[in-house]
C-alpha positions as CSV (number, residue, x, y, z in Angstrom):
1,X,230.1,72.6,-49.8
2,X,228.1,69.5,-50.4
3,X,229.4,66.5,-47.9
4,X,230.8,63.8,-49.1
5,X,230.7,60.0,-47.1
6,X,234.2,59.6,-45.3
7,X,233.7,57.1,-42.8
8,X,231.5,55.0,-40.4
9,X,232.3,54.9,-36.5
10,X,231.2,52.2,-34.5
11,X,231.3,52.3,-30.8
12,X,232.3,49.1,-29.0
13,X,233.6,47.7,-25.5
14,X,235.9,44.9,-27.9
15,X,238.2,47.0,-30.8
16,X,240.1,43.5,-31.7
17,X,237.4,41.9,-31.6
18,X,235.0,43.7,-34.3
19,X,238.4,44.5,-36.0
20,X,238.9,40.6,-36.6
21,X,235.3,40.5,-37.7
22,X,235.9,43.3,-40.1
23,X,238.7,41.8,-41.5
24,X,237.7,38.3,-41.9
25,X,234.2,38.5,-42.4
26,X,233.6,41.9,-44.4
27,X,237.3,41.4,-45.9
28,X,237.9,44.6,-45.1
29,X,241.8,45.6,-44.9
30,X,243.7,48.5,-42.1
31,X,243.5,51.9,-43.2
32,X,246.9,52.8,-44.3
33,X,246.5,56.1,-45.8
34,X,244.4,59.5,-44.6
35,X,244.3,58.2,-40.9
36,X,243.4,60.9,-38.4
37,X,246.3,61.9,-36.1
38,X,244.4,61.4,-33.1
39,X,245.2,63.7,-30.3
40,X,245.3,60.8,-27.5
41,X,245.0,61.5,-24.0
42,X,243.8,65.1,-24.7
43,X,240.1,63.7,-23.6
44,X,240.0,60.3,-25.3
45,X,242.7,57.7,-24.8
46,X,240.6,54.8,-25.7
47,X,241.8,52.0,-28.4
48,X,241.0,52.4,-32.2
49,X,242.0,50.8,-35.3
50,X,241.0,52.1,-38.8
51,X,239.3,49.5,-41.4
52,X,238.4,50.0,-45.2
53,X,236.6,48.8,-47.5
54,X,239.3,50.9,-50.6
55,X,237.0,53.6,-50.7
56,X,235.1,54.4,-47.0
57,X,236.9,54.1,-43.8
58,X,235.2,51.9,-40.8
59,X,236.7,53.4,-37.6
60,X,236.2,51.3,-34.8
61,X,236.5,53.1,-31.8
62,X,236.1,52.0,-28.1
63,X,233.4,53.2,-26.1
64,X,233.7,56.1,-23.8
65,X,230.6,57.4,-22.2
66,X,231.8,59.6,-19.9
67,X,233.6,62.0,-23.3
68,X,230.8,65.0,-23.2
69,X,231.6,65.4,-19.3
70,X,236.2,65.5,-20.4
71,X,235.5,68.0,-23.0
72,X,232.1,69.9,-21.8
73,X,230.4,69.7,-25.0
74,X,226.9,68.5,-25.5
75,X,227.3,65.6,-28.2
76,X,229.4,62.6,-27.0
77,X,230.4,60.8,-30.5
78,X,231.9,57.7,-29.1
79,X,228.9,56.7,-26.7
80,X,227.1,55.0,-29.7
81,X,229.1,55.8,-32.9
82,X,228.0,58.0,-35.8
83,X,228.6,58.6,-39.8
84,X,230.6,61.3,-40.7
85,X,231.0,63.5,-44.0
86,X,233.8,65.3,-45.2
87,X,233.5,68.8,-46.4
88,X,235.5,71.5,-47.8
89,X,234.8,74.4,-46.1
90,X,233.5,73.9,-43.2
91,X,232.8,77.4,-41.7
92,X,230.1,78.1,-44.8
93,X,228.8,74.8,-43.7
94,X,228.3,75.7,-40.7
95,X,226.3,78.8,-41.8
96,X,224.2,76.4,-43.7
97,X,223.2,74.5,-40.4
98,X,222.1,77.7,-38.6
99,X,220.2,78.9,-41.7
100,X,217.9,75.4,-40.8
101,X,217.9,75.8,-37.0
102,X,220.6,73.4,-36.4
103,X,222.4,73.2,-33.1
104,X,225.9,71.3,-32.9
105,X,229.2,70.6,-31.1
106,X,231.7,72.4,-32.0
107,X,235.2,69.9,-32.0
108,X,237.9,72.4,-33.5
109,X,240.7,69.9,-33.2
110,X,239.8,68.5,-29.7
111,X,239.8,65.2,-31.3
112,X,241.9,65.2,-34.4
113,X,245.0,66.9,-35.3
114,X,244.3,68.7,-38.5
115,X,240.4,68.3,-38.6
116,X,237.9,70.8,-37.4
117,X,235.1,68.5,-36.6
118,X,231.0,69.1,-35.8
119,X,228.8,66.8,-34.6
120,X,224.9,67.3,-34.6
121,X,221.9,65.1,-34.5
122,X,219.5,63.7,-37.1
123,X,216.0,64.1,-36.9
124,X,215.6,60.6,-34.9
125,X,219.0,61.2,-32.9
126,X,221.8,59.6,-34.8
127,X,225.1,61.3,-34.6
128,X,226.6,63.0,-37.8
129,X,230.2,64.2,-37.7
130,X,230.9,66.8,-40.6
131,X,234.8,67.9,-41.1
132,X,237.3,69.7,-42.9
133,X,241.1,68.5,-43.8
134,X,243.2,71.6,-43.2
Protein backbone atom coordinates (compact mmCIF):
# COMPACT_ATOMS: atom_id res chain seq x y z
CA UNK A 1 0.00 0.00 0.00
CA UNK A 2 2.73 2.41 0.58
CA UNK A 3 2.69 5.35 -2.27
CA UNK A 4 5.22 5.63 -4.40
CA UNK A 5 6.30 9.45 -6.22
CA UNK A 6 4.69 9.32 -9.85
CA UNK A 7 4.67 12.73 -10.89
CA UNK A 8 4.63 16.51 -10.32
CA UNK A 9 1.69 18.83 -11.77
CA UNK A 10 2.23 22.23 -12.30
CA UNK A 11 -0.52 24.59 -13.12
CA UNK A 12 0.10 27.33 -15.57
CA UNK A 13 -1.69 29.97 -18.02
CA UNK A 14 1.59 29.10 -20.80
CA UNK A 15 2.02 24.94 -21.39
CA UNK A 16 4.69 25.72 -24.33
CA UNK A 17 6.03 27.97 -22.57
CA UNK A 18 7.23 26.06 -19.21
CA UNK A 19 7.36 22.97 -21.60
CA UNK A 20 10.40 24.84 -23.50
CA UNK A 21 11.74 25.71 -20.09
CA UNK A 22 11.52 22.15 -19.08
CA UNK A 23 13.17 20.97 -21.88
CA UNK A 24 15.87 23.30 -22.34
CA UNK A 25 16.68 24.36 -19.11
CA UNK A 26 16.02 21.17 -16.76
CA UNK A 27 16.87 18.98 -19.94
CA UNK A 28 14.04 17.15 -19.34
CA UNK A 29 12.61 15.05 -22.43
CA UNK A 30 8.41 14.23 -23.46
CA UNK A 31 6.99 11.51 -21.77
CA UNK A 32 6.65 8.79 -24.20
CA UNK A 33 5.61 5.87 -22.12
CA UNK A 34 2.80 5.43 -19.13
CA UNK A 35 0.91 8.75 -20.25
CA UNK A 36 -2.53 9.02 -18.85
CA UNK A 37 -5.31 8.70 -21.51
CA UNK A 38 -6.87 11.76 -20.53
CA UNK A 39 -10.59 11.91 -20.95
CA UNK A 40 -10.67 15.51 -22.69
CA UNK A 41 -13.64 17.46 -22.79
CA UNK A 42 -15.37 15.27 -20.13
CA UNK A 43 -14.73 18.40 -17.64
CA UNK A 44 -11.21 19.53 -18.63
CA UNK A 45 -10.28 20.25 -22.22
CA UNK A 46 -7.31 22.37 -21.27
CA UNK A 47 -3.65 21.87 -23.04
CA UNK A 48 -1.05 19.50 -21.46
CA UNK A 49 2.13 17.98 -22.32
CA UNK A 50 4.01 15.30 -20.22
CA UNK A 51 7.85 15.96 -19.33
CA UNK A 52 10.46 13.61 -17.54
CA UNK A 53 13.14 13.53 -16.00
CA UNK A 54 13.64 9.10 -16.94
CA UNK A 55 12.29 8.36 -13.77
CA UNK A 56 9.33 11.06 -12.50
CA UNK A 57 6.95 12.54 -14.81
CA UNK A 58 6.40 16.61 -14.78
CA UNK A 59 2.92 17.11 -16.17
CA UNK A 60 2.36 20.48 -17.10
CA UNK A 61 -1.15 21.23 -17.17
CA UNK A 62 -3.06 24.52 -18.04
CA UNK A 63 -4.88 26.17 -15.49
CA UNK A 64 -8.54 25.78 -15.02
CA UNK A 65 -10.18 27.33 -12.02
CA UNK A 66 -13.52 26.94 -12.66
CA UNK A 67 -12.82 22.44 -12.62
CA UNK A 68 -14.52 21.92 -8.90
CA UNK A 69 -17.74 23.81 -10.23
CA UNK A 70 -17.69 21.04 -14.01
CA UNK A 71 -17.35 18.15 -11.95
CA UNK A 72 -18.93 19.17 -8.27
CA UNK A 73 -16.27 17.96 -6.28
CA UNK A 74 -14.52 19.84 -3.54
CA UNK A 75 -10.70 19.70 -4.57
CA UNK A 76 -9.93 21.51 -7.92
CA UNK A 77 -6.27 19.86 -8.85
CA UNK A 78 -5.46 22.06 -11.76
CA UNK A 79 -6.19 25.54 -9.94
CA UNK A 80 -2.55 25.38 -8.42
CA UNK A 81 -1.03 21.98 -9.25
CA UNK A 82 -0.24 19.19 -6.87
CA UNK A 83 2.23 15.95 -6.40
CA UNK A 84 0.77 12.87 -6.83
CA UNK A 85 1.64 9.05 -5.65
CA UNK A 86 0.90 6.02 -7.20
CA UNK A 87 -0.49 3.08 -5.28
CA UNK A 88 -1.57 -0.31 -5.71
CA UNK A 89 -4.59 -0.70 -4.25
CA UNK A 90 -6.21 2.03 -3.83
CA UNK A 91 -9.56 1.11 -2.02
CA UNK A 92 -7.37 -0.12 1.30
CA UNK A 93 -5.71 3.20 0.84
CA UNK A 94 -8.50 4.80 1.14
CA UNK A 95 -9.50 3.00 4.35
CA UNK A 96 -6.12 4.17 5.57
CA UNK A 97 -7.15 7.92 5.15
CA UNK A 98 -10.46 7.56 7.05
CA UNK A 99 -8.74 5.63 9.84
CA UNK A 100 -6.63 9.38 10.27
CA UNK A 101 -9.72 11.56 9.67
CA UNK A 102 -8.99 12.38 6.23
CA UNK A 103 -11.46 13.86 3.88
CA UNK A 104 -10.87 13.69 -0.09
CA UNK A 105 -12.27 13.88 -3.65
CA UNK A 106 -13.09 11.09 -5.01
CA UNK A 107 -12.00 11.24 -9.10
CA UNK A 108 -12.90 7.49 -10.19
CA UNK A 109 -11.92 7.99 -13.77
CA UNK A 110 -13.39 11.56 -14.25
CA UNK A 111 -10.09 12.60 -15.31
CA UNK A 112 -8.09 9.65 -16.57
CA UNK A 113 -9.03 6.63 -18.42
CA UNK A 114 -7.77 3.76 -16.48
CA UNK A 115 -6.90 5.57 -13.13
CA UNK A 116 -9.10 5.95 -10.06
CA UNK A 117 -7.71 9.10 -8.73
CA UNK A 118 -8.08 11.03 -4.96
CA UNK A 119 -7.08 14.10 -4.15
CA UNK A 120 -6.85 15.41 -0.50
CA UNK A 121 -5.02 18.21 1.32
CA UNK A 122 -1.80 18.44 3.37
CA UNK A 123 -1.73 19.81 6.53
CA UNK A 124 -0.77 23.47 5.07
CA UNK A 125 -3.16 22.97 1.96
CA UNK A 126 -1.11 21.44 -0.81
CA UNK A 127 -2.90 19.10 -3.14
CA UNK A 128 -1.87 15.38 -3.18
CA UNK A 129 -3.25 13.10 -5.88
CA UNK A 130 -3.06 9.28 -4.91
CA UNK A 131 -3.97 6.65 -7.78
CA UNK A 132 -4.23 3.29 -8.95
CA UNK A 133 -3.37 1.78 -12.66
CA UNK A 134 -6.08 -0.68 -13.43
Amino acid sequence: MKPRLHHINLSTKNVTQMKNFYKDILLMEKEETDIPKLEKGKFYSGEVEFMSDGSTQTHLAEVDNDLSFKTGLAINPLERGHIAFRVENLDKFKDHLKTHGIYYADWGEKAVSGWKQIFFHDPDGNIIEVHEKL
